[in-house]
N, C-alpha and C positions, 0 to 999 in steps of 0.2 A: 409671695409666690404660691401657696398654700390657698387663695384666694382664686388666682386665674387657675392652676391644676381643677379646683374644687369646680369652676364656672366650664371651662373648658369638657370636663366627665359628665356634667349636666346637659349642657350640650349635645354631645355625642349620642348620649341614653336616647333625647329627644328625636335626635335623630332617626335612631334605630327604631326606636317605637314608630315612628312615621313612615317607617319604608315598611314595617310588617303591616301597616293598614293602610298603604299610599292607593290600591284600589278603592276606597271608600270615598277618594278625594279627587279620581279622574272623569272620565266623560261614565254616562249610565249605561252604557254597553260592557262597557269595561268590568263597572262595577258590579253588573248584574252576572257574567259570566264569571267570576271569581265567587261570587256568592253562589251561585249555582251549581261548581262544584265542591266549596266547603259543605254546603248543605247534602250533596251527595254522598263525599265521603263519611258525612256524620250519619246517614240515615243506612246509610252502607253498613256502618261500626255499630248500629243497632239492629238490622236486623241478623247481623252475625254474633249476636252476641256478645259483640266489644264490647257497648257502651250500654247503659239501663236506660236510657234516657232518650224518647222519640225525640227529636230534632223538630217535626213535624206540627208539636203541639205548641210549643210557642216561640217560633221563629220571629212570627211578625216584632210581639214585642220582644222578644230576645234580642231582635235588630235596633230594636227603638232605642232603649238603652242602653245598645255599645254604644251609637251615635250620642247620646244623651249624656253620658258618664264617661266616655275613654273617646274616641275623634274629635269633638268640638273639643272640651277643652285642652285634647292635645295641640290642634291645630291656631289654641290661642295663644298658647305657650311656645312656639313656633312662631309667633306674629315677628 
């Protein structure tokens, strides 16, 4: 029982993890206006001072290696 509880929470997590990045995995409209305003609100949070950090300076590959390291292999673990 300890076995399915344990597979079953795995699961779940997997899940979840997939519905906070399910734009990543829809049509490129989609994904481009979601990314559009994460980027906004991050560049927002830096020039108020929120954040130290330009968004601006390395999105491209900032993007490259969420895809690279966290969506494909979530999405295999999902297969």
């Amino acid at each position: 029982e300890f076995d399915i509880n344990r597979k079953a929470t795995i699961v779940i997590e997997h899940v979840i993890q997939a519905s906070d990045v399910a734009h990543t995995m829809q049509h490129w409209h989609i994904y481009q206006r979601w990314n559009q305003r994460l980027f906004n609100e991050m560049y927002q949070a830096f020039q108020d001072g929120r954040s130290e950090t330009d968004p601006s300076l390395g999105w491209y590959n900032g993007e490259l290696w969420f895809f690279d390291n966290y969506v494909i292999p979530l999405s295999k673990k999902l297969k």
